[in-house]
C-alpha positions as CSV (number, residue, x, y, z in Angstrom):
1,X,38.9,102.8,122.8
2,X,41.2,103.2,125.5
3,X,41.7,99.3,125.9
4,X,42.8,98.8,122.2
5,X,45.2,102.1,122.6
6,X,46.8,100.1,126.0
7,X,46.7,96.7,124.0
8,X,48.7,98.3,120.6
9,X,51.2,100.5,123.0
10,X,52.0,96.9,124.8
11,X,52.2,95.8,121.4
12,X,55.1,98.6,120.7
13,X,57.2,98.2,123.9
14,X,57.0,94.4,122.9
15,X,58.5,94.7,119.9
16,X,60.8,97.3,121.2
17,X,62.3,94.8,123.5
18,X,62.8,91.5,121.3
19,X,64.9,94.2,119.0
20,X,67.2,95.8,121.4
21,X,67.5,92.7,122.8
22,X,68.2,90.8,119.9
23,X,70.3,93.6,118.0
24,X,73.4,93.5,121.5
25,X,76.7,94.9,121.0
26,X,79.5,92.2,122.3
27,X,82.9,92.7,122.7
28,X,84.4,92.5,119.4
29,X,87.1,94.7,117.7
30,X,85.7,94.1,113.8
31,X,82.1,93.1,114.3
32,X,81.5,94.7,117.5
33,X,77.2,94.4,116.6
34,X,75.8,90.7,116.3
35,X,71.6,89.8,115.3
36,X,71.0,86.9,117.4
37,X,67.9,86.4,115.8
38,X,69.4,86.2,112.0
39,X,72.9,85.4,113.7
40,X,74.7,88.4,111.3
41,X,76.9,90.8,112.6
42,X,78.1,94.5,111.8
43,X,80.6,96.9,112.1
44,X,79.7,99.9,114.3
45,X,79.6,102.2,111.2
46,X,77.3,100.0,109.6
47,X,75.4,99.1,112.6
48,X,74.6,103.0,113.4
49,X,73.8,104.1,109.8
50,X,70.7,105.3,108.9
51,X,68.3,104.3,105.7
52,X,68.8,107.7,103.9
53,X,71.2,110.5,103.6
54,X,71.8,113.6,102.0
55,X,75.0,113.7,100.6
56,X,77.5,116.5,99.9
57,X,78.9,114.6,96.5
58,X,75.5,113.8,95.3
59,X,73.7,117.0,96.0
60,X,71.0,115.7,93.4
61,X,69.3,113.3,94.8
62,X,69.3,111.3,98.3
63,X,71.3,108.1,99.0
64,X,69.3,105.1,100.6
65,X,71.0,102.6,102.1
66,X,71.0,99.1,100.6
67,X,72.4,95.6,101.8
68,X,73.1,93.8,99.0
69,X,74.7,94.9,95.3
70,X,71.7,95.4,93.1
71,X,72.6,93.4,89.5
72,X,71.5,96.7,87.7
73,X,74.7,98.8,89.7
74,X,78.4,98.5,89.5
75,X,80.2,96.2,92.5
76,X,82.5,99.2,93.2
77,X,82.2,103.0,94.9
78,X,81.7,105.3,92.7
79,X,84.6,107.7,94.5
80,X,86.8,105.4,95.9
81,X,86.8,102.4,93.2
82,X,86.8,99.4,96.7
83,X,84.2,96.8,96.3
84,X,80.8,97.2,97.3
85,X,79.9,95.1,101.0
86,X,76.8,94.2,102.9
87,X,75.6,98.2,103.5
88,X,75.9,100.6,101.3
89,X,74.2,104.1,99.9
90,X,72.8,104.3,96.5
91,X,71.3,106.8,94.4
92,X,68.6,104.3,91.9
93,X,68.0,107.5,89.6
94,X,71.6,108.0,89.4
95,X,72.8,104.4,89.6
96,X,75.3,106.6,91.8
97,X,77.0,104.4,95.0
98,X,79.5,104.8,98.0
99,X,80.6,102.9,100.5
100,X,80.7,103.2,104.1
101,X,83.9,105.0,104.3
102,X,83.3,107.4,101.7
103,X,80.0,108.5,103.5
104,X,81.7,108.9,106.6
105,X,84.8,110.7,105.0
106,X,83.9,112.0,101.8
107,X,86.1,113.8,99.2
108,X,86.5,117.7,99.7
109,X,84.2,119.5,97.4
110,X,86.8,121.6,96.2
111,X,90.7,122.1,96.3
112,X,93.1,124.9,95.8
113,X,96.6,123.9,95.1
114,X,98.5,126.4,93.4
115,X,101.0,123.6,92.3
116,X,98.6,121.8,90.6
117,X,96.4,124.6,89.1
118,X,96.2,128.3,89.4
119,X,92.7,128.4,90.0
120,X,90.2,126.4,92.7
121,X,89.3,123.1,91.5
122,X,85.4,121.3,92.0
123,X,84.8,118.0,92.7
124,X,82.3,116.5,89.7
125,X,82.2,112.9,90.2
126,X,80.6,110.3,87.7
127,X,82.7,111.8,84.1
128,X,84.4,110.4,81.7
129,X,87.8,112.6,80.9
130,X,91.5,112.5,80.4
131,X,93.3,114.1,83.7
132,X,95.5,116.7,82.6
133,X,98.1,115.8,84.8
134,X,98.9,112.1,84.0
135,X,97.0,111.8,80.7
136,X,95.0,108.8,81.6
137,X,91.3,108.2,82.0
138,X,90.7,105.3,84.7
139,X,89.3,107.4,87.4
140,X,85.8,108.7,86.5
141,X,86.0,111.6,89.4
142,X,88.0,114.7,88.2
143,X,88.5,117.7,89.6
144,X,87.4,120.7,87.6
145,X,88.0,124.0,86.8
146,X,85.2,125.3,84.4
147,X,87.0,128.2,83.2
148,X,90.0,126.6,82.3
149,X,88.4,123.2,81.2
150,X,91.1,121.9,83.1
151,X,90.6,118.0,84.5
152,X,92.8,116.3,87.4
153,X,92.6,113.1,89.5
154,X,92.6,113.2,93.5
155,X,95.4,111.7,93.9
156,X,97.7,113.9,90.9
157,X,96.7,116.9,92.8
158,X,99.7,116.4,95.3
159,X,101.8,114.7,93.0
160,X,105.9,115.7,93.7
161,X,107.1,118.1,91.7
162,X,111.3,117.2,91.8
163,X,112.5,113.7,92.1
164,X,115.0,111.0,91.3
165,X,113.9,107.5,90.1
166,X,116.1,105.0,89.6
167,X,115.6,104.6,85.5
168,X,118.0,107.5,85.4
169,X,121.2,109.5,86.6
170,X,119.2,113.3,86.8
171,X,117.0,114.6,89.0
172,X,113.4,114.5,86.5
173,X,111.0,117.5,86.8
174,X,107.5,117.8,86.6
175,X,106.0,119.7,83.9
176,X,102.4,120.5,83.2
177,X,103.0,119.6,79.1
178,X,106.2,118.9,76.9
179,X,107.2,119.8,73.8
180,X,105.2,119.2,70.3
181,X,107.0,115.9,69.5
182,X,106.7,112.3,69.7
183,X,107.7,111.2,73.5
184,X,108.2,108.0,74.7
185,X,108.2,106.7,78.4
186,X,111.8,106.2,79.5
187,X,110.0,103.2,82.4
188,X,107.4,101.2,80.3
189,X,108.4,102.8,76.5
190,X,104.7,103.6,75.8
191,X,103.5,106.9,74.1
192,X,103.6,110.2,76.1
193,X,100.8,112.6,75.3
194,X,102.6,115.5,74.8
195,X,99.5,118.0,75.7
196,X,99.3,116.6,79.5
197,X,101.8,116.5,82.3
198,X,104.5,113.9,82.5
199,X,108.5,113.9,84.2
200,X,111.2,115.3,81.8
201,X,115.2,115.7,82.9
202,X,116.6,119.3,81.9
203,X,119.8,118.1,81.5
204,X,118.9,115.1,78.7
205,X,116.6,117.0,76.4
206,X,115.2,113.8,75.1
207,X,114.1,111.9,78.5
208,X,110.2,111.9,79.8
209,X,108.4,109.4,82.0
210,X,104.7,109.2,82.8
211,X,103.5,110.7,86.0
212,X,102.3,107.2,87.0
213,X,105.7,105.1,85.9
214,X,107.7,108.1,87.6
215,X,106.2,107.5,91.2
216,X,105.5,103.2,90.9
217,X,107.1,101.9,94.2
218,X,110.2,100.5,93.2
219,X,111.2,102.9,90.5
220,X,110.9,106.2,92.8
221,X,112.1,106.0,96.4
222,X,109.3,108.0,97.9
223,X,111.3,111.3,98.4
224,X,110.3,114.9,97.0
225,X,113.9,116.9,96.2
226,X,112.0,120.3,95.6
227,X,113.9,122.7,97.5
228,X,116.7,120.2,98.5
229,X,119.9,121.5,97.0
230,X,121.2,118.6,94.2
231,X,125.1,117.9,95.2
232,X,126.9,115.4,93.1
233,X,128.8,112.9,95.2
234,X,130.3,110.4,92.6
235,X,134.5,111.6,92.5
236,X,136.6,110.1,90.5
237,X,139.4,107.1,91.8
238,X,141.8,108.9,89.1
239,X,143.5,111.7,87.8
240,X,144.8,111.8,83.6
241,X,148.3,112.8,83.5
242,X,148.0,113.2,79.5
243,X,146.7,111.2,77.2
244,X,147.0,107.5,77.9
245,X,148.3,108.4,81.1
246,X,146.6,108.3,84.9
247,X,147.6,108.3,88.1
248,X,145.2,106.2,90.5
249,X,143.9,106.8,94.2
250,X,145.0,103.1,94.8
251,X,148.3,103.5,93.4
252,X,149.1,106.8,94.0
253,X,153.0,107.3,93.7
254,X,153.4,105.9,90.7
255,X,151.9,106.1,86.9
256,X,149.6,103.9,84.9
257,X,149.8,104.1,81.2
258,X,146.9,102.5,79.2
259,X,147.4,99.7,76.7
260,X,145.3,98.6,74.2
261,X,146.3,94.6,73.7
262,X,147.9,92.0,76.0
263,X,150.2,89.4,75.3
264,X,149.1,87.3,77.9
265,X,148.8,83.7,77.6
266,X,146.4,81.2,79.6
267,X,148.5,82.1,82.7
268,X,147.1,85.7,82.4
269,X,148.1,88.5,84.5
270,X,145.1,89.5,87.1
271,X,143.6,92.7,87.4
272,X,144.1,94.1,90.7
273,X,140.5,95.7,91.2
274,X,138.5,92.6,90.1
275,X,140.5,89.7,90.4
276,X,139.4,88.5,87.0
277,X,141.9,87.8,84.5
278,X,142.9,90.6,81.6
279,X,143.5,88.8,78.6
280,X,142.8,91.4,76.5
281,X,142.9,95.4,76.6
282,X,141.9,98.0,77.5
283,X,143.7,98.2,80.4
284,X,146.3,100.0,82.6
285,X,149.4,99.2,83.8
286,X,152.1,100.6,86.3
287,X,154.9,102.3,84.6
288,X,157.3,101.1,87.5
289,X,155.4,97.8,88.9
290,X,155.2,94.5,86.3
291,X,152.2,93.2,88.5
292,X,150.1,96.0,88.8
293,X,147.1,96.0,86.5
294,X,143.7,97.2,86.2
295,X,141.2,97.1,83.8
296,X,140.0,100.5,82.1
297,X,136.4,100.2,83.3
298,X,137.7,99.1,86.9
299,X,140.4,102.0,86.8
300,X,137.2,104.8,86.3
301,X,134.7,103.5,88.4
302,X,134.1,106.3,91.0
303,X,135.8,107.0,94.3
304,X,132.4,107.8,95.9
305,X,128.9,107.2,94.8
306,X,125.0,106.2,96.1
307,X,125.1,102.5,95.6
308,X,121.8,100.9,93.8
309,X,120.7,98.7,96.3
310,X,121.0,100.3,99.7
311,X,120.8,103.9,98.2
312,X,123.6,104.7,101.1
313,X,126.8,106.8,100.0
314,X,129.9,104.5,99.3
315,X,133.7,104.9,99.2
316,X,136.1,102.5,97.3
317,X,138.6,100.9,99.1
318,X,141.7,99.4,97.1
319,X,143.3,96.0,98.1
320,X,146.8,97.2,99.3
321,X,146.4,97.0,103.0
322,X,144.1,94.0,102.5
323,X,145.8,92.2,100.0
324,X,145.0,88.9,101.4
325,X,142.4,89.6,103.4
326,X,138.8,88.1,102.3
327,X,136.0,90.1,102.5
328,X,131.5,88.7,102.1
329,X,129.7,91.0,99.7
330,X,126.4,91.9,101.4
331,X,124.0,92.2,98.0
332,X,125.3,88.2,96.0
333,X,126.8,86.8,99.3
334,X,129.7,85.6,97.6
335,X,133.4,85.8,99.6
336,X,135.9,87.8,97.4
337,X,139.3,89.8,97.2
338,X,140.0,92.6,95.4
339,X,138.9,96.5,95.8
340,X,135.4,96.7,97.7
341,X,132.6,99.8,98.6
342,X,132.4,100.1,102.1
343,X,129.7,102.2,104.1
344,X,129.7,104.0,107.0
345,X,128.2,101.8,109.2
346,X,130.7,99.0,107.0
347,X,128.0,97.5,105.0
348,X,130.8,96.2,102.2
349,X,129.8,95.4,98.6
350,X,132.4,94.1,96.3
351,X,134.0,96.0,93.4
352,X,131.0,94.5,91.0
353,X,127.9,95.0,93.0
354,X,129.1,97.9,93.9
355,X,129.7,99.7,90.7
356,X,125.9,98.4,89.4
357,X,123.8,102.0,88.3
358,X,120.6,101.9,86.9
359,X,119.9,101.5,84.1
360,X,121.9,99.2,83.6
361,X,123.1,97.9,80.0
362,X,124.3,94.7,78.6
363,X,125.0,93.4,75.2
364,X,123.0,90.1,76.0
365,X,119.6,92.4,76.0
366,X,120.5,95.4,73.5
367,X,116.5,96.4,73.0
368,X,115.6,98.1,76.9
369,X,118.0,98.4,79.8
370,X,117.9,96.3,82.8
371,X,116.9,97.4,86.5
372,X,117.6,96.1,90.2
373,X,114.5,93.7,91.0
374,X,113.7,93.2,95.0
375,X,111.1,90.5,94.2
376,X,113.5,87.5,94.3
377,X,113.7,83.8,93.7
378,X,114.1,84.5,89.8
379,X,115.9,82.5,87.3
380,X,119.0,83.5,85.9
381,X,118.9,83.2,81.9
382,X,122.9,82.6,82.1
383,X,123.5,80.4,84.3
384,X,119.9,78.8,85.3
385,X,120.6,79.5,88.9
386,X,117.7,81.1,91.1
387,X,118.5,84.5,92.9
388,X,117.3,86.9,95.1
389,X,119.0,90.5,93.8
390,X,118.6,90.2,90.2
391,X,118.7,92.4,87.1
392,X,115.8,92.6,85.2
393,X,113.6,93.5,82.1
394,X,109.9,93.1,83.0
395,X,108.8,93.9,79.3
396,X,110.5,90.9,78.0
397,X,111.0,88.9,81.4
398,X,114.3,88.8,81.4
399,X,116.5,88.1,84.2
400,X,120.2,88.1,85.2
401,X,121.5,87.8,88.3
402,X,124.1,90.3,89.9
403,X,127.1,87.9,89.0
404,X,126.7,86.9,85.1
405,X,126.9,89.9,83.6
406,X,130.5,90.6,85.0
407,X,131.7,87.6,83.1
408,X,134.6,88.4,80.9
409,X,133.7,87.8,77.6
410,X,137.0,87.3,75.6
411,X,138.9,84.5,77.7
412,X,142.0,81.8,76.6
413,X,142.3,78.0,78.5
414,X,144.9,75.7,78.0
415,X,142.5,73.3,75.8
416,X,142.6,76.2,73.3
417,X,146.2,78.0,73.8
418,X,146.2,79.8,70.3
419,X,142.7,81.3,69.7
420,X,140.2,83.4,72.1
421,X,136.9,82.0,73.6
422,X,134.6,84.4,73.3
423,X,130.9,84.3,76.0
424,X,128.0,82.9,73.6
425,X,124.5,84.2,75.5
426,X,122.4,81.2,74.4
427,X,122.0,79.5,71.3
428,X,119.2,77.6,69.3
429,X,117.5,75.1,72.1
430,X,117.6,72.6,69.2
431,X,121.1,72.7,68.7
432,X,123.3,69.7,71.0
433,X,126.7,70.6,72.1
434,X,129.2,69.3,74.1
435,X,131.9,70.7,77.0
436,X,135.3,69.7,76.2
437,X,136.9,69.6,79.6
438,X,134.5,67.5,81.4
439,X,132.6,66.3,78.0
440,X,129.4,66.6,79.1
441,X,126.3,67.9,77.7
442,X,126.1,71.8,77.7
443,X,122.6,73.5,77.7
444,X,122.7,75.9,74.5
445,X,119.9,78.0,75.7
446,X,121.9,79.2,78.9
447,X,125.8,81.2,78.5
448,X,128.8,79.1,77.9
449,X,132.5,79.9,76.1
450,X,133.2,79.2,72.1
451,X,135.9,78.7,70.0
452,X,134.3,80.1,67.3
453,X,137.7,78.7,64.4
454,X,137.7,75.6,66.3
455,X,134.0,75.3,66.8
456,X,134.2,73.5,70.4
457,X,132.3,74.8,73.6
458,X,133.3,75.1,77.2
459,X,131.2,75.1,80.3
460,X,132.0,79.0,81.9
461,X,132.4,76.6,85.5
462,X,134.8,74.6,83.2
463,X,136.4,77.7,81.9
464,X,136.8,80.1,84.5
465,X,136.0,77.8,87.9
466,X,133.9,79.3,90.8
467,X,137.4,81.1,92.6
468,X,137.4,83.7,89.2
469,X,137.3,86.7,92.7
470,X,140.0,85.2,94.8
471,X,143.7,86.0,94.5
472,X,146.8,83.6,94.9
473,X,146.4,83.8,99.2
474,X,144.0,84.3,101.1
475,X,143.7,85.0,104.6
476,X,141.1,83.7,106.7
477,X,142.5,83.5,109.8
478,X,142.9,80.7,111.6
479,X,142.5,79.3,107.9
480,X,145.3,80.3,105.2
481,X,144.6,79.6,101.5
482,X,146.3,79.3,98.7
483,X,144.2,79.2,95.2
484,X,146.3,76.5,92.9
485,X,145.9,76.1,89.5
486,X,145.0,72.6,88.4
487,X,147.7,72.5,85.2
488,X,149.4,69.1,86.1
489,X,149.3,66.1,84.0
490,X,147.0,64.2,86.3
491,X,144.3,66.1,87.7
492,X,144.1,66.8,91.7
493,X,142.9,64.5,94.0
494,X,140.2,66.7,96.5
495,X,140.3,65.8,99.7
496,X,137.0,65.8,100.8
497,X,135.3,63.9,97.7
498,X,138.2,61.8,97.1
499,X,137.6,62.8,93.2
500,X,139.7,64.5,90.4
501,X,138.7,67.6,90.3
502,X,138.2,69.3,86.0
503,X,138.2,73.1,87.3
504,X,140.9,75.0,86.3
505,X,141.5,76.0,90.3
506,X,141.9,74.5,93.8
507,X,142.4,75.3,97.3
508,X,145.5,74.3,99.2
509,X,144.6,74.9,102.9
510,X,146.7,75.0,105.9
511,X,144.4,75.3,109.0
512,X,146.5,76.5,111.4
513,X,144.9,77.0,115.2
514,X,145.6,77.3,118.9
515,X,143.2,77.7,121.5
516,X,142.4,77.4,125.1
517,X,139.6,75.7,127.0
518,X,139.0,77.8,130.5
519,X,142.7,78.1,131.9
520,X,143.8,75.2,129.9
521,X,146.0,76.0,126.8
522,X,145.8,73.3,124.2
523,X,149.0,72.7,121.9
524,X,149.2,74.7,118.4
525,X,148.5,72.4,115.1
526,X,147.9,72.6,111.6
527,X,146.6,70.9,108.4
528,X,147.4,70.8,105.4
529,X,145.3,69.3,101.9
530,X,143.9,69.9,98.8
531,X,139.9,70.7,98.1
532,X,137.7,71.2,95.7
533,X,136.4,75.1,95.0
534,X,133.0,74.1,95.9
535,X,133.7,73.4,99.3
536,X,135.4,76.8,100.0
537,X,132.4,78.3,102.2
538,X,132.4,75.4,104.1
539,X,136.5,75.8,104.7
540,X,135.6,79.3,105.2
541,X,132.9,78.7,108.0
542,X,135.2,76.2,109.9
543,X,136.0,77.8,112.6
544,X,132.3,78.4,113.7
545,X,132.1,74.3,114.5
546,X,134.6,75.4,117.3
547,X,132.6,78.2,118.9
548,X,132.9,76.7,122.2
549,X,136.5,77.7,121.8
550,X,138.2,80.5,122.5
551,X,141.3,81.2,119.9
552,X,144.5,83.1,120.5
């Protein structure tokens, strides 16, 4: 008797031994256990757990632990909604499961947020419901309060109660239920339940969003306002005199009287805030000055605001200590003159990109509003080109880029001196049409110009060019430029490409330098020729082939 007792406890410590010695912990930060026997390996959590548990979420019955997904249960956690791994706890009455993490850190058992309900709230997992606070039922884990039959997800329980998205100019509210009426979403233009909580803006009686739109990453910017006092920083650049009648920050000793039609021709005046041409009101104009115009919508855009893309207060600067002076708009990356937003650490956006609010509305998509997309590398429907900072309309996939929907969209050219072109936004893909300055083929799904009594069609590169946001001169020191008009009989020779150029501008550079190499100072020259507007950044970046120079 005493032998077979020795023989069986040998028999233990054997066995014993070949499993601690086969179940080692090695130096590993994610699978710090390995089975050299079944070569597998396990996280310490899942290494150290134990085949059942009582657990404070399922108080019915007890979890075993498991190591594969049964077919017969979900491939999720019951609480947390991650897939199911290798080790897991499952109730088989039930068909109840949680993973690792939730056993180790489960859910409270019950909450008391006075924000979200008066009363304390119970955790009763595995239940179908509508949560009261966003009005959707994805999440089958509310929390409960039996007296009030009141139903809530985890994670609406802290949801912020003041906050500004960028959908809209107001600060929106949260409110437990709206008014009896038919709602609609003011992000994703879906049906509000009216009975559970949503946003809503006290100021625009007609404006909800769902909890859920309200707070997406990209529409809200992650910062609660309750308590934070709501200041208004956007002043206005002008002050009305009397009717038809302003005096502006950037012209301030004089007045400018509004006018509703120009007499321009195709050598049309400039507004001073945009650089683009005013053929056509409304606009303002110096009662004193001939040359000093700006277009109505340029004249009130606001002397300070929070730009859309930076979310950093901005101040406008006018052009009349930098007249000539070129300046690199940090959102498009295009150079430009003209009035420009400037931060202060002098992050400069120019007078377009600057004045972009969201939402943002444009007659080429009347149905929804358009809003600033980060994702990049989208194609523009105008113009075809890809771009980084483009507006956007995911409902209908839409997409503009910052530039196109500043295009003017009454314009005159020389090839059409007595009527107005007027911007077409894309026509039947079937239909064929030709440009008629360089006469080739126009695509009729993307934007061009039309003369709709003439019935011809113009290429907006054709029309406009690519220097629409440089004035007459501009100073790029050691580089001076001066933006031609290509008007003669016989069209300009560039000097790079050797080719006649169609655009309706050129440059004519005179690179003017002097420099010095260590002690050495090297005589003063200059150039002077004619280029193309496409090779203007390249002009522009000249002076960084010299680095190894020092200039004077």
């Amino acid at each position: 008797m005493v032998a077979v007792l020795v023989k069986t406890t040998m028999v233990m410590v054997i066995v014993v031994f070949v499993l601690e010695s086969s179940f080692t912990k090695i130096l590993d930060d994610r699978f710090p256990f390995v089975c050299n026997l079944c070569d597998l390996s396990f996280h310490q959590d899942c290494a150290e757990s134990i085949s059942e548990i009582n657990y404070s979420c399922h108080p019915q019955h007890p979890l075993k632990r498991f190591t594969r997904v049964p077919n017969r249960t979900g491939e999720n956690c019951c609480l947390c909604g991650n897939k199911l791994h290798n080790v897991f706890y499952h109730c088989s009455v039930c068909n109840f499961s949680v993973d690792i993490n939730c056993v180790k850190n489960p859910p409270p058992f019950s909450l008391l947020q006075p924000k979200a309900h008066e009363h304390p709230i119970i955790l009763m997992p595995q239940r179908s419901f509508v949560c009261n606070a966003c009005g959707m039922d994805d999440d089958p884990n509310p929390y409960v309060c039996p007296q009030c039959n009141f139903m809530i997800h985890r994670n609406c329980v802290d949801k912020p109660q003041v906050i500004k998205i960028n959908h809209h100019d107001h600060r929106i509210y949260y409110n437990h239920y709206l008014d009896s009426d038919d709602w609609e979403c003011g992000v994703c233009q879906k049906e509000i339940k009216w009975t559970c909580g949503a946003y809503s803006c006290p100021k625009c009686q007609d404006f909800a969003v769902h909890l859920r739109c309200a707070t997406k990453f990209g529409i809200w910017d992650g910062i609660e306002l309750e308590g934070i006092s709501e200041t208004n920083i956007e002043l206005k650049s002008y002050e009305v005199v009397e009717e038809g009648l302003i005096k502006h920050s950037s012209h301030q000793n004089h007045v400018l009287k509004l006018n509703e039609e120009s007499d321009a021709d195709v050598e049309a005046i400039v507004c001073e805030a945009c650089v683009y041409p005013v053929f056509c009101g409304p606009f303002y104009s110096c009662t004193e000055c001939d040359n000093y115009i700006l277009h109505q919508k340029c004249a009130h855009l606001p002397k300070k605001k929070i730009d859309s893309f930076y979310k950093m207060d901005i101040t406008l600067f006018p052009c009349d200590k930098m007249e000539t002076i070129l300046g690199l708009c940090e959102v498009c990356q295009h150079f430009f003159q003209g009035f420009r937003y400037i931060t202060k650490d002098d992050i400069t956006l120019d007078m377009r990109c600057g004045s972009i609010s969201e939402p943002f509305f444009h007659e080429s998509h009347p149905h929804h509003p358009l809003y600033i997309d980060f994702t990049g590398n989208k194609t523009c429907k105008a113009c075809g080109d890809e771009a980084t900072f483009i507006l956007s309309c995911q409902e209908c996939g839409y997409f503009l880029d910052i530039k196109c929907p500043f295009l003017p969209n009454k314009v005159k050219h020389k090839y059409d001196k007595n009527h107005f072109l007027f911007l077409c936004y894309g026509k039947n893909p079937s239909d064929q049409y030709l440009c008629e300055i360089c006469e080739e083929e126009l695509n009729s799904e993307k934007w061009f110009y039309r003369c709709d009594e003439c019935c011809i069609t113009f290429h907006i590169k054709c029309t406009l060019g690519d220097l629409i946001s440089l004035k007459q001169i501009v100073d790029a020191e050691p580089i001076k430029l001066e933006v031609i008009r290509n008007i003669h009989m016989t069209r300009l020779v560039c000097a790079v490409c050797h080719s006649r150029c169609h655009f309706p501008y050129m440059l004519n550079i005179n690179y003017f330098i002097s420099y010095i190499r260590g002690d050495e100072k090297i005589n003063v020259f200059s150039k002077y020729f004619i280029i193309k507007s496409r090779y203007f950044r390249e002009c522009i970046l000249l002076p960084n082939n010299l680095s190894h120079l020092q200039f004077v």
